[in-house]
C-alpha positions in Angstrom: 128.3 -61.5 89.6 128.6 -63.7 86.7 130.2 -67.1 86.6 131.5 -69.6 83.7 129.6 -71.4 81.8 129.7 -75.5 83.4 131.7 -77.5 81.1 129.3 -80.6 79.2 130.4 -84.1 79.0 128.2 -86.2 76.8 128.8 -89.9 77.8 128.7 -92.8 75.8 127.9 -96.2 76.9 127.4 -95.3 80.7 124.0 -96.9 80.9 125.3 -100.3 80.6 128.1 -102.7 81.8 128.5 -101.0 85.0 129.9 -98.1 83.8 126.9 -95.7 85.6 129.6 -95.5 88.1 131.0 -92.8 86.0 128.1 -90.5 86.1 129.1 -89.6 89.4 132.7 -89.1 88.9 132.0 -86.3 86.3 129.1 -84.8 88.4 132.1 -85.0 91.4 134.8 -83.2 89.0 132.1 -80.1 88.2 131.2 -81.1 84.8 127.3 -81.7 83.6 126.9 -84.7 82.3 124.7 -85.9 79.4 123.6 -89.4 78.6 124.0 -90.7 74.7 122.4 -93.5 73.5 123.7 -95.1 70.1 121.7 -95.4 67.2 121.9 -99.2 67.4 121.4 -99.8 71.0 118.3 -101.2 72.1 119.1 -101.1 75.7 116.5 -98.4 77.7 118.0 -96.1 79.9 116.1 -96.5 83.3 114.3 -93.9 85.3 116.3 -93.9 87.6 119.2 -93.2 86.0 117.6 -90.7 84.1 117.4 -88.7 86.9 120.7 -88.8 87.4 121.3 -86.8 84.2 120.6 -83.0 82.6 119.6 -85.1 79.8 119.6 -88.2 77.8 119.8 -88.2 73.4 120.1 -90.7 70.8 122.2 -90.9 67.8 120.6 -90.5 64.6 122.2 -93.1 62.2 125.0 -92.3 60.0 122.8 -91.9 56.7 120.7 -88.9 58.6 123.2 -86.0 58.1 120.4 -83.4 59.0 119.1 -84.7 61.8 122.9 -85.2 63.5 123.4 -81.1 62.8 119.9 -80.7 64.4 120.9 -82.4 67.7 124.2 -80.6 67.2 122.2 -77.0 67.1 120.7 -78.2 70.1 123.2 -78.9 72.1 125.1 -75.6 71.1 122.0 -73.9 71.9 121.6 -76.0 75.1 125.2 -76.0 77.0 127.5 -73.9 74.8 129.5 -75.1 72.0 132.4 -76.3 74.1 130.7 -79.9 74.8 132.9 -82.7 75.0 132.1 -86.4 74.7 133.7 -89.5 76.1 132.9 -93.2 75.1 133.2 -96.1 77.7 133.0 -99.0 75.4 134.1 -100.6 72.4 130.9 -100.3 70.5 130.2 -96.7 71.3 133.5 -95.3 70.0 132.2 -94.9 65.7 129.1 -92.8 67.3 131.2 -90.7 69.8 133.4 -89.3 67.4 131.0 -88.7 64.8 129.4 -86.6 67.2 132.3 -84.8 68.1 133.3 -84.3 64.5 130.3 -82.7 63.9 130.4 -80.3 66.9 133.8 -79.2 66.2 135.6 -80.6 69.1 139.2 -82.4 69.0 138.7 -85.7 70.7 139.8 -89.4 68.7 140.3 -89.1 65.0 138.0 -91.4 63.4 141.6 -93.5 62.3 142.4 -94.3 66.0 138.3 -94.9 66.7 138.4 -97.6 63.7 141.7 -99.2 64.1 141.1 -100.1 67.5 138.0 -101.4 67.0 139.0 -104.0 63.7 142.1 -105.6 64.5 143.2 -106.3 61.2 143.6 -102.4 61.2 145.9 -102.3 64.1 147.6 -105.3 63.5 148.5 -103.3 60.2 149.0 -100.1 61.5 151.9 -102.0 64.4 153.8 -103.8 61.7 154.3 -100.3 59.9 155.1 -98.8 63.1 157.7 -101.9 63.8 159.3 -101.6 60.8 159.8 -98.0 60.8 161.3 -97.9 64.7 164.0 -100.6 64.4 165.6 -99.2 67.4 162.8 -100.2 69.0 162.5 -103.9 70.6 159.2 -104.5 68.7 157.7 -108.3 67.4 155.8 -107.4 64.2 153.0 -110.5 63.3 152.0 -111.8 60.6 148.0 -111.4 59.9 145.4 -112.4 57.8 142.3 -110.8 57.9 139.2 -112.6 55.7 135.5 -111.0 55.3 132.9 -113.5 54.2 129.6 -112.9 52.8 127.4 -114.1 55.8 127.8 -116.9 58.8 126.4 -119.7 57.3 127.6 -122.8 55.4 127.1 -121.2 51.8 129.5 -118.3 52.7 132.3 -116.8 50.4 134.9 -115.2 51.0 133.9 -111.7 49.9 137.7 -109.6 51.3 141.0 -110.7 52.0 143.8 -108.6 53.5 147.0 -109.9 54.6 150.6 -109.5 55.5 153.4 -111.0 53.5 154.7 -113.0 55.5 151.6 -114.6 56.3 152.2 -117.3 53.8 155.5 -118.2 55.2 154.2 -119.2 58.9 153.2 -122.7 59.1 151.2 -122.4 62.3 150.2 -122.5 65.5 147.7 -119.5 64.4 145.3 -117.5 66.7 141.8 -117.0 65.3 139.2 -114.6 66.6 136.6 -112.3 65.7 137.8 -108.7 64.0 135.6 -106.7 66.0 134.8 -108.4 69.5 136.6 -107.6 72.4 136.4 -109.5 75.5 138.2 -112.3 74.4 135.3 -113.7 72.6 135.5 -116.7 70.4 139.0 -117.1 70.4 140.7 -120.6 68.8 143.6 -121.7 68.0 144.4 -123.7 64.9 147.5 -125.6 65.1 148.7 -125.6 61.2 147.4 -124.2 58.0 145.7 -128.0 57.5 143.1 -126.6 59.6 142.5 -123.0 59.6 139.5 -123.2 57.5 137.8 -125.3 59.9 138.7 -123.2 62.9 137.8 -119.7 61.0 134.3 -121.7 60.7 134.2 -122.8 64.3 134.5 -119.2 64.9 132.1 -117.9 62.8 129.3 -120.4 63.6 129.6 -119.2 67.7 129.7 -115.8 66.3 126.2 -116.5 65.2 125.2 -119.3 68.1 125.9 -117.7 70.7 126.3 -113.8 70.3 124.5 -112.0 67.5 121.2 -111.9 68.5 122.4 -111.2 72.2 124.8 -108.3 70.7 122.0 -106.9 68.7 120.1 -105.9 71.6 123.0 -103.9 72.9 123.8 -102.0 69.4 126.6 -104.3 68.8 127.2 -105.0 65.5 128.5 -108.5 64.5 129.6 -108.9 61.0 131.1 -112.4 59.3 134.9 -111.0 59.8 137.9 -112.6 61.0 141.5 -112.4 61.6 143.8 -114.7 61.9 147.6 -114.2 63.3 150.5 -116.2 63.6 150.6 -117.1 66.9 152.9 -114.7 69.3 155.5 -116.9 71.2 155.5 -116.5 74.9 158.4 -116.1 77.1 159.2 -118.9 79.8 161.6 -116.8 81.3 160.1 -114.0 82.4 160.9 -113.4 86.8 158.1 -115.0 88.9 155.4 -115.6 86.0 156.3 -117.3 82.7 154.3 -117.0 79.7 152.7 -113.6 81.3 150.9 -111.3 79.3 150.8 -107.3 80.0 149.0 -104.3 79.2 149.5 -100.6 79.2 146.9 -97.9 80.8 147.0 -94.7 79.5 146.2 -91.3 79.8 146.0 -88.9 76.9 144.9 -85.1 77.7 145.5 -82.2 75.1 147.6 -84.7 72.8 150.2 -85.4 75.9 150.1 -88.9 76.6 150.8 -90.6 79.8 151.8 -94.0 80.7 149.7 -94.5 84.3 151.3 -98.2 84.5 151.5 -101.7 83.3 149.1 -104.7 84.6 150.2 -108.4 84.4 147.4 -111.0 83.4 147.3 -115.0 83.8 145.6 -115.9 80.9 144.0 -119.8 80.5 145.2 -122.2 77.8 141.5 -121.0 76.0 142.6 -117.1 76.4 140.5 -116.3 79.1 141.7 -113.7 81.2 141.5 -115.4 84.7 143.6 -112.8 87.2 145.5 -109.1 86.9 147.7 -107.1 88.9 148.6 -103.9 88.8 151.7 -103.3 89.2 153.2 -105.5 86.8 156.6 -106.8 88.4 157.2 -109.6 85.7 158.0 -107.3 82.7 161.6 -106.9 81.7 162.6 -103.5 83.4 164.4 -102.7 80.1 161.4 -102.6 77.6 159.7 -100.1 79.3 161.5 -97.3 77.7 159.9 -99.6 74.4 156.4 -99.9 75.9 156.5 -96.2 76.3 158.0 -95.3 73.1 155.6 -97.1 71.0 152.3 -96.2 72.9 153.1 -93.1 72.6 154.1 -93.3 69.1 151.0 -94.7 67.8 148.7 -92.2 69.6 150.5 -89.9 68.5 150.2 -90.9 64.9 146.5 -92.0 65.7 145.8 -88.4 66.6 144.3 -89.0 69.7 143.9 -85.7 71.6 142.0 -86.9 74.9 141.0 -90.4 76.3 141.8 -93.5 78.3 143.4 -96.2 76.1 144.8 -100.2 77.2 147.3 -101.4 75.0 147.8 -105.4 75.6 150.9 -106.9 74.9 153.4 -110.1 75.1 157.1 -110.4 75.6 158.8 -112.7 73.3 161.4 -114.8 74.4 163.9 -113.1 73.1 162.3 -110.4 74.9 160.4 -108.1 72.1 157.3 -106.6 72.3 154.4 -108.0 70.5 151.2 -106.1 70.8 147.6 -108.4 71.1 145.4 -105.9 70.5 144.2 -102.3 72.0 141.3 -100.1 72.8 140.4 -96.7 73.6 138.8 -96.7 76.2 139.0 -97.7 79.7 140.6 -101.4 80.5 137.5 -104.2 82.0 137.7 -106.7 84.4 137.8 -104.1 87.2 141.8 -102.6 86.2 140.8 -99.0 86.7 139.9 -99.8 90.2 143.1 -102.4 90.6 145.0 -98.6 89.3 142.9 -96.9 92.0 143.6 -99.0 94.8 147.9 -99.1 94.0 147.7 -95.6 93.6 145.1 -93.8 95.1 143.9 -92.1 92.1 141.7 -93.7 89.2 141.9 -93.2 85.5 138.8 -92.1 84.2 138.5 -89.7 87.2 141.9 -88.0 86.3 140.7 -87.5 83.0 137.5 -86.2 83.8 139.2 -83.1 86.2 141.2 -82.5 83.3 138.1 -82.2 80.9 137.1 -79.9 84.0 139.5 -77.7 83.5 141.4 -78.8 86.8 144.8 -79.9 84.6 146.3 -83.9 85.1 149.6 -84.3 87.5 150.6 -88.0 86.4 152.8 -88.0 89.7 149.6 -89.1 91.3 149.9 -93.0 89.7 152.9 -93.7 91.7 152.0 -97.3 93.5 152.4 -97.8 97.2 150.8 -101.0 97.1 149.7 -103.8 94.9 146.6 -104.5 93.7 144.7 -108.3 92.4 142.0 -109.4 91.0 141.5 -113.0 90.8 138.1 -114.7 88.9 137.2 -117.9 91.0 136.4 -121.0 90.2 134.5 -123.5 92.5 136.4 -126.7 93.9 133.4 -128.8 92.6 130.2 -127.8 90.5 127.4 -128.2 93.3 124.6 -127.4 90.4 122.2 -125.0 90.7 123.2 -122.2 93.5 121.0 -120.6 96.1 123.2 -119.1 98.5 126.4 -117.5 99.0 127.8 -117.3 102.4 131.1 -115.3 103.7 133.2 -116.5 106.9 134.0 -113.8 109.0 137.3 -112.1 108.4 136.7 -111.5 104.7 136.9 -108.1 105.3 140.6 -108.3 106.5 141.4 -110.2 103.5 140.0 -108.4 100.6 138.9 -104.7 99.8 136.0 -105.8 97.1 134.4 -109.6 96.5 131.2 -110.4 94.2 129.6 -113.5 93.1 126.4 -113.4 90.2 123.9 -115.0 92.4 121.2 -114.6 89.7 123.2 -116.0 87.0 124.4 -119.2 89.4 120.5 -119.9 90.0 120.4 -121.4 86.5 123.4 -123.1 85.4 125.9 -125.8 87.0 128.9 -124.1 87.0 132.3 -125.3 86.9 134.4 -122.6 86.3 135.3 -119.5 84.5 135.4 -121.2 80.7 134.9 -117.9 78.8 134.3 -114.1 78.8 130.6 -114.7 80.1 130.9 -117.1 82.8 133.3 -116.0 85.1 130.4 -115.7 87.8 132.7 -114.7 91.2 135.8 -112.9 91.3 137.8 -111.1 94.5 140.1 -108.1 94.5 142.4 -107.6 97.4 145.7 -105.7 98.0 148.9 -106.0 99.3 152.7 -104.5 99.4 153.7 -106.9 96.6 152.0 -109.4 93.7 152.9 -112.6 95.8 151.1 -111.1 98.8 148.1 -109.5 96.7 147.1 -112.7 95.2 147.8 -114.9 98.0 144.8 -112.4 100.0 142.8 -113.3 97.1 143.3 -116.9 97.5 142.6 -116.7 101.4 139.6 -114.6 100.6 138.3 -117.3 98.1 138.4 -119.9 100.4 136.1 -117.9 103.0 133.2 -118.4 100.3 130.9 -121.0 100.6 128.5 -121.5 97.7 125.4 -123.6 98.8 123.6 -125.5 95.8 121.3 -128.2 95.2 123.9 -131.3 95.8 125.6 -129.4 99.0 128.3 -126.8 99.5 131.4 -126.1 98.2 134.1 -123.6 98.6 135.9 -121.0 96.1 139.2 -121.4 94.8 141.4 -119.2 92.4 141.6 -122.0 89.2 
């Protein structure tokens, strides 16, 4: 008796950042899976997660043609030459498609890979879309992306790309990095008068703070910024002004699939402080927008498989502007606030399809709500040593964490930026007001105990 051959997934990225969680889905949906290391990444892969694994390969760099068609021959020779590969981060995207490129397999086209990635790309890419689709409700923005020689004080500006009516807008402008995600480094630079010094301020914490620590992962951090005219919010939207969105998709054999949309709370410094999925705040009448344009753009982006989040803001007169996008799955724990509305996650959907086991997207109809809320303490009590939870938690949420290790070295006041939100609780409930309220209960039933006392948590 013969059987098939067992479909191969080669992974990107799922060594790091929690994503080793996926391993185990794609063992669970049949496939093999195979570990890939980037070229870049200095990050080791750990014993025991080799285990885990048929195997683990690295990348050979881009200028080492032959050796990538070696490693291709091998894995033809290995598992078939059916492999498929699927990349869980930002920064493994450019290496996960070259490497299905060179095998032969349909997956992202290397367009959607890097104009996801550098959002002076995208932003290009949507306000070509906008103005093609007028009946469409679409905000295009104005952009101007600049690429300077190096980080430091002597810099030039070696590249400039921008829209034209860029030099209309006379501020507020949002300033960020072209290639981080996470809401790194973001500013705001209230007129033209001082967008120099803000692109600066962002290009000196590029180099304080992150690229020696990006380095280590494979990150690459290059001296490139965009800067955007600032996307008005609106203050009328039901329950939650100024809200933010994004969309979760689901692409399989060039069908694509809206999943849902999640609505963010989002600091006066950008940071992403709360989600829940379902959104109830978005205009019921842009959806039929949301969807046409996703789907628009990955269809023009040639994406064939994947997980993609597509973030976006209503205008007030109620136009959708997108912030950015990525293909891959959403952060801050959305696939599981998707899992627990729905009963069925994401990235495990699309890994029964690469199975061979097909997609039904009536299985992301919610029942329930689902919040996540990043906590903040009521005072900084320095230095932490403990965390302690009441009883009852359990009633009140279905998942809590707090970073112990990193809380042992720092007096913390807060979530400030992408890196320091230390605790956060998830919890459900039949609508948003009820979701996030069990958050805030469940907040309050942790005690952090530090060197000047004990304090409770609080949703800021």
């Amino acid at each position: 008796m013969t059987h098939a051959p067992r479909q191969t997934v080669i992974l990107f990225g799922a060594h790091r950042w929690s994503s080793e969680r996926y391993i185990g889905d794609a063992e669970a949906a049949g496939l093999r899976v195979v570990l890939a290391v980037a070229s870049r990444d200095n990050e080791g892969v750990s014993p025991s997660l080799r285990q885990r694994v048929h195997a683990v390969i690295r990348m050979p760099p881009e200028d080492e043609p032959e050796r990538l068609a070696r490693l291709v021959g091998e894995l033809n020779d290995d598992y078939g030459p059916g492999w498929l590969v699927l990349s869980l981060d930002d920064y493994v995207g450019e290496e996960a498609v070259r490497l299905s490129e060179a095998g032969g397999s349909r997956y992202l086209s290397r367009a959607a890979e890097e104009d996801t990635r550098c959002k002076h790309l995208m932003r290009a890419r949507w306000n070509r879309f906008c103005a093609r689709n007028p009946d469409l409700r679409l905000c295009p923005v104005p952009y101007s992306f600049r690429a300077f020689t190096d980080f430091g004080g002597a810099r030039r500006l070696r590249e400039r790309d921008e829209s034209p009516e860029f030099a209309e807008c006379a501020g507020p402008f949002i300033v960020k990095p072209d290639e981080m995600a996470g809401s790194i480094e973001v500013r705001r630079a209230e007129s033209a008068d001082s967008l120099d010094s803000t692109v600066g301020e962002v290009l000196d914490g590029l180099r304080g703070k992150w690229l020696a620590a990006a380095g280590h992962h494979g990150v690459r951090v290059r001296p490139r910024v965009q800067v955007e005219w600032e996307i008005p919010r609106s203050a009328g939207l039901p329950g939650h002004p100024h809200a933010e969105f994004s969309a979760e998709f689901l692409s399989e054999g060039g069908r694509h699939h809206l999943l849902g949309v999640t609505q963010k709370w989002v600091s006066e410094s950008f940071l992403e402080v709360g989600h829940v999925f379902p959104a109830e705040s978005l205009p019921p009448s842009l959806l039929h927008d949301l969807r046409g344009a996703v789907e628009g753009l990955l269809a023009e982006l040639g994406v064939w498989y994947g997980v993609s989040h597509w973030e976006f803001i209503v205008t007030p007169d109620e136009r959708l502007a997108l912030v950015e996008t990525q293909m891959r799955p959403a952060g801050d724990r959305i696939m599981q606030l998707v899992e627990f509305a729905t009963g069925a996650h994401p990235i495990r959907a699309l890994l029964a399809w690469m199975a061979g086991k097909g997609f039904d997207p009536l299985l992301f109809r919610p029942s329930r709500s689902a919040a996540i809320c990043f906590l903040a303490p009521e005072r900084p009590v320095g230095r932490v040593r403990d965390v302690q939870a009441d009883p009852g938690i359990e009633s009140l949420c279905r998942e809590w964490w707090v970073d112990l290790e990193a809380l042992a070295d720092t007096d913390w006041h807060g979530p400030t930026g992408w890196a320091d939100r230390y605790a956060w609780v998830v919890s459900t409930g039949p609508d948003i007001h009820e979701a996030r309220g069990r958050c805030r209960e469940a907040a309050a039933h942790l005690r952090m105990i530090g060197e000047r006392g004990e304090t409770r948590l609080a949703v800021p």
